[in-house]
C-alpha positions as CSV (number, residue, x, y, z in Angstrom):
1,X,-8.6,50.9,27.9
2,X,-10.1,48.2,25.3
3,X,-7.5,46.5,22.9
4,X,-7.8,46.7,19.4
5,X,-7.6,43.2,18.2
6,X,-7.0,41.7,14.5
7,X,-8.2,37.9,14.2
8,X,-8.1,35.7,10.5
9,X,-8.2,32.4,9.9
10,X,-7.3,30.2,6.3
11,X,-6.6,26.9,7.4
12,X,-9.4,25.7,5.7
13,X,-11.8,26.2,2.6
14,X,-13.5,29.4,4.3
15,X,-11.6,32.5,5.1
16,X,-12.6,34.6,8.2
17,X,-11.6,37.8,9.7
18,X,-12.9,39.6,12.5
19,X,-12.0,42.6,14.2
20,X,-12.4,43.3,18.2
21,X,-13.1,46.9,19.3
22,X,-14.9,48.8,21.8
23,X,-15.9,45.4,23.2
24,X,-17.8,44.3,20.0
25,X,-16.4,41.9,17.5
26,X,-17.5,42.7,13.5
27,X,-17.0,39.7,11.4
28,X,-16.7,38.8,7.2
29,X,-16.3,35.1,5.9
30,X,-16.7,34.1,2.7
31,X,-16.0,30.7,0.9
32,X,-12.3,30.6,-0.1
33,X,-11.6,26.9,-1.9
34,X,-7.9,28.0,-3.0
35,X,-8.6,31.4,-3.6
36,X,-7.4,32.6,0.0
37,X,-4.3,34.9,-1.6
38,X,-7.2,36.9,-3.7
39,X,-9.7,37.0,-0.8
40,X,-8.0,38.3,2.5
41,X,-5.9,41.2,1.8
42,X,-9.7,42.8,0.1
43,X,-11.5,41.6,3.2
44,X,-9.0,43.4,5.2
45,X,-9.4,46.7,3.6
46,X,-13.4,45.8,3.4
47,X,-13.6,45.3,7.7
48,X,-11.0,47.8,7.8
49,X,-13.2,50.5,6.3
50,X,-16.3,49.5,8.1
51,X,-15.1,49.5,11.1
52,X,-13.0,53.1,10.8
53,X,-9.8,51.5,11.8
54,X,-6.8,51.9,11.1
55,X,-3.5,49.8,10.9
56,X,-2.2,51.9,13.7
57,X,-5.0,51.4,16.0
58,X,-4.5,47.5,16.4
59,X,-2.8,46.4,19.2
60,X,-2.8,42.4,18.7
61,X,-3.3,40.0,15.9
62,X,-4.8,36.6,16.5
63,X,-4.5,34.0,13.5
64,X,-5.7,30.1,13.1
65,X,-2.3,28.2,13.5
66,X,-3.6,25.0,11.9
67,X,-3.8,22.2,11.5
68,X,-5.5,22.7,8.1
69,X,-4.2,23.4,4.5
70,X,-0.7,24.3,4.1
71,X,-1.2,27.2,1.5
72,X,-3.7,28.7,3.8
73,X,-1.8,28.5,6.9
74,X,1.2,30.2,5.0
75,X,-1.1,32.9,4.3
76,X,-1.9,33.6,7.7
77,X,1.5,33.2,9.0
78,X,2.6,35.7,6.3
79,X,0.0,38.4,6.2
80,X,0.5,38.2,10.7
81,X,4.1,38.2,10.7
82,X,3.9,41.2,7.9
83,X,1.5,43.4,10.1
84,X,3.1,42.5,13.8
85,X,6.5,43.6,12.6
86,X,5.5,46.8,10.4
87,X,2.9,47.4,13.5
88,X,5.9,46.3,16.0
89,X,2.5,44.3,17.6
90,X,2.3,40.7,19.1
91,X,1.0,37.7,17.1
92,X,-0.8,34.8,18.9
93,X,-1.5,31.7,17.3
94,X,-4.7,29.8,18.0
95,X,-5.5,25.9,16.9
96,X,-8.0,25.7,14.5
97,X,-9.1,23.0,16.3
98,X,-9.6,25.4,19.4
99,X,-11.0,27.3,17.5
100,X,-13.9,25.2,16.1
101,X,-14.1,24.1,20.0
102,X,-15.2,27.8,20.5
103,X,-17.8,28.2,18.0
104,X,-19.7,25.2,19.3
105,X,-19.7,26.6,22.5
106,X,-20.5,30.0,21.3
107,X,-23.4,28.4,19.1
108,X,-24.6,26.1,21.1
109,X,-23.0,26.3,24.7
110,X,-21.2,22.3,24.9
111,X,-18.4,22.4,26.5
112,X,-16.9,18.8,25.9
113,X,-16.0,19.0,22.2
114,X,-14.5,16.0,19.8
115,X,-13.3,18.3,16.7
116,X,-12.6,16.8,13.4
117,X,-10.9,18.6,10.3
118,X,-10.9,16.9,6.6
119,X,-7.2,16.1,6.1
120,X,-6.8,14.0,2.5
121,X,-9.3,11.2,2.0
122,X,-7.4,8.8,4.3
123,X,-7.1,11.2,7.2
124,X,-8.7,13.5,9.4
125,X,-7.2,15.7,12.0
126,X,-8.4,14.7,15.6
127,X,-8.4,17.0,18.7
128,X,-10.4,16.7,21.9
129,X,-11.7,19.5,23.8
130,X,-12.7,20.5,27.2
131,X,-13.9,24.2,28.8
132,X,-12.5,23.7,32.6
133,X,-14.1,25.6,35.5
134,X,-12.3,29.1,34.3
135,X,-13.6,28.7,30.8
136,X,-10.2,27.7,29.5
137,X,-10.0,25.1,26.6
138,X,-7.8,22.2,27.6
139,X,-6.6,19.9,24.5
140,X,-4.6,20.6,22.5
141,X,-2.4,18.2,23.2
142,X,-4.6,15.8,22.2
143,X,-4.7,17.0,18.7
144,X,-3.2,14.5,16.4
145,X,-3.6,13.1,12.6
146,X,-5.8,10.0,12.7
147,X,-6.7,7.3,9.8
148,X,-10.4,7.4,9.2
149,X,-10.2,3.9,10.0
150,X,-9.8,4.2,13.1
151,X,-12.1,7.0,14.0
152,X,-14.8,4.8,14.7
153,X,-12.6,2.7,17.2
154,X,-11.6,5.9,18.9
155,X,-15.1,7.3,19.4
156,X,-16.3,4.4,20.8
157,X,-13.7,4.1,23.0
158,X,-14.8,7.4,24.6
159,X,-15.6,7.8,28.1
160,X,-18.3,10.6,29.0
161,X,-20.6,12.4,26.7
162,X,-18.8,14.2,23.6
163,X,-20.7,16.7,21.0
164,X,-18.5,16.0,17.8
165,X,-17.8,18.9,15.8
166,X,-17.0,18.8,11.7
167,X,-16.1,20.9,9.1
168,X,-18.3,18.2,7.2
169,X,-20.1,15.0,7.8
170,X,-17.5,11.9,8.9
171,X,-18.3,8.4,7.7
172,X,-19.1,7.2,10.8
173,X,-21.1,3.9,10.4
174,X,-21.5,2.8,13.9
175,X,-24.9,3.4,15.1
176,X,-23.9,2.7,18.7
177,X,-22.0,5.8,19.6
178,X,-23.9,6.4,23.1
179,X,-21.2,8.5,24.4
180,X,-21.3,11.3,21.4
181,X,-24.7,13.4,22.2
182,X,-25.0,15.6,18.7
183,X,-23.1,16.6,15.5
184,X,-22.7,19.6,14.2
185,X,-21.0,20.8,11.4
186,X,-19.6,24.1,10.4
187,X,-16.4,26.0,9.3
188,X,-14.3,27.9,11.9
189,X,-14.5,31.2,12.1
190,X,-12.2,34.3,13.3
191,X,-14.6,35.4,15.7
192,X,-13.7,32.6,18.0
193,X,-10.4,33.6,17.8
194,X,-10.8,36.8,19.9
195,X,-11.8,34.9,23.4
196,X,-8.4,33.3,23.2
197,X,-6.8,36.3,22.8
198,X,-8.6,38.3,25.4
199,X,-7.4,35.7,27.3
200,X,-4.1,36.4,26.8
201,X,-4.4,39.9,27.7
202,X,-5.9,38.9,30.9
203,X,-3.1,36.5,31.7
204,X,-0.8,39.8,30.8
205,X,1.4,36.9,28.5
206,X,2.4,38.2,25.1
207,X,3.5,34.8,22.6
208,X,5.1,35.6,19.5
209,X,4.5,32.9,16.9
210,X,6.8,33.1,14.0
211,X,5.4,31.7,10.4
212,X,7.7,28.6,11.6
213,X,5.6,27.8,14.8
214,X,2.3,26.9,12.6
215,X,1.0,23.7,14.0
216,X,-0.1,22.1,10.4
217,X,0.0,18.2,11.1
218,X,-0.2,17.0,7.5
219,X,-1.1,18.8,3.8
220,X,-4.4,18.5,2.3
């Protein structure tokens, strides 16, 4: 039988939340620049209604772990924690950075990703992403919080060919990065939550992330 699956994500300036059923995934996102609190629990009942589910029917939530904005990923922890124990359901934390991994290969099929998240104006978050032979993303032990500084240093320092993934442009003033093909930029979204999960299921593992375990490396 299909799972039921809840996915959301607030880590950063756009909040996201999908919903997995029947094999389909239905998806909202709308911009949230520190409005997430207002935003979620509405878009909840709004996917919620649209869909014809109900709170019972879910069988696993999925939320962005961070790194990202410390509010947001409070939020998320919250609203997870909240429904997993009323629902007496797992919770499964995804990296955001994972996440935005995902969407560029749901987009636009790369599968060796350099992701980059806006920390304050000094910093960025840094992760880097690669889908293995099993379509499993490996890196997120890379993921750390980086001076802008040094970004271009690290980039050229690359070996391989790298697509590098924003959630807005970098100041990157090098124009000799031959081992990054494109840029993209775009916001994570919940959607890409799902395949982790899924993946999950598959593996028959069930990880319970407390709102403790978030994975924020440093507040916006």
């Amino acid at each position: 039988m299909s799972k039921t699956i809840l996915a959301f994500d607030t880590s950063i300036d756009h909040c996201s939340i999908s919903i997995y059923k029947k094999n389909y995934i239905y998806s909202l996102s709308e911009e949230c620049k520190k409005t997430h609190t207002k935003k979620m629990l509405p878009m909840l009942e709004k996917i919620l209604f649209q869909t014809k589910t109900k709170l019972k029917e879910l069988d696993y939530i999925g939320f962005a772990k961070g790194p990202g904005s410390f509010t947001g990923l409070r939020i998320a922890a919250g609203i997870a924690q909240s429904l997993s124990l009323v629902l007496n359901i797992p919770i499964i934390g995804v990296s955001t950075l994972a996440i935005m991994a995902e969407k560029a290969w749901r987009k636009y099929k790369r599968k060796r990703i350099i992701v980059l998240i806006t920390a304050k104006k000094t910093h960025i978050y840094w992760g880097k992403y690669t889908k293995n032979k099993e379509s499993i993303w490996i890196g997120e032990n890379t993921e750390i919080l980086l001076e802008k500084k040094l970004l271009e240093t690290k980039i050229t320092n690359l070996k391989k060919k790298w697509t590098l993934v924003s959630n807005e442009e970098q100041d990157i003033k090098s124009k000799r990065l031959l081992n990054i093909n494109d840029k993209k930029y775009f916001f994570p979204n919940a959607r890409d939550i799902i395949p982790f999960i899924l993946l999950e299921i598959k593996k028959k593992k069930k990880n319970y992330f407390a709102a403790n375990s978030i994975n924020y490396l440093y507040d916006f």
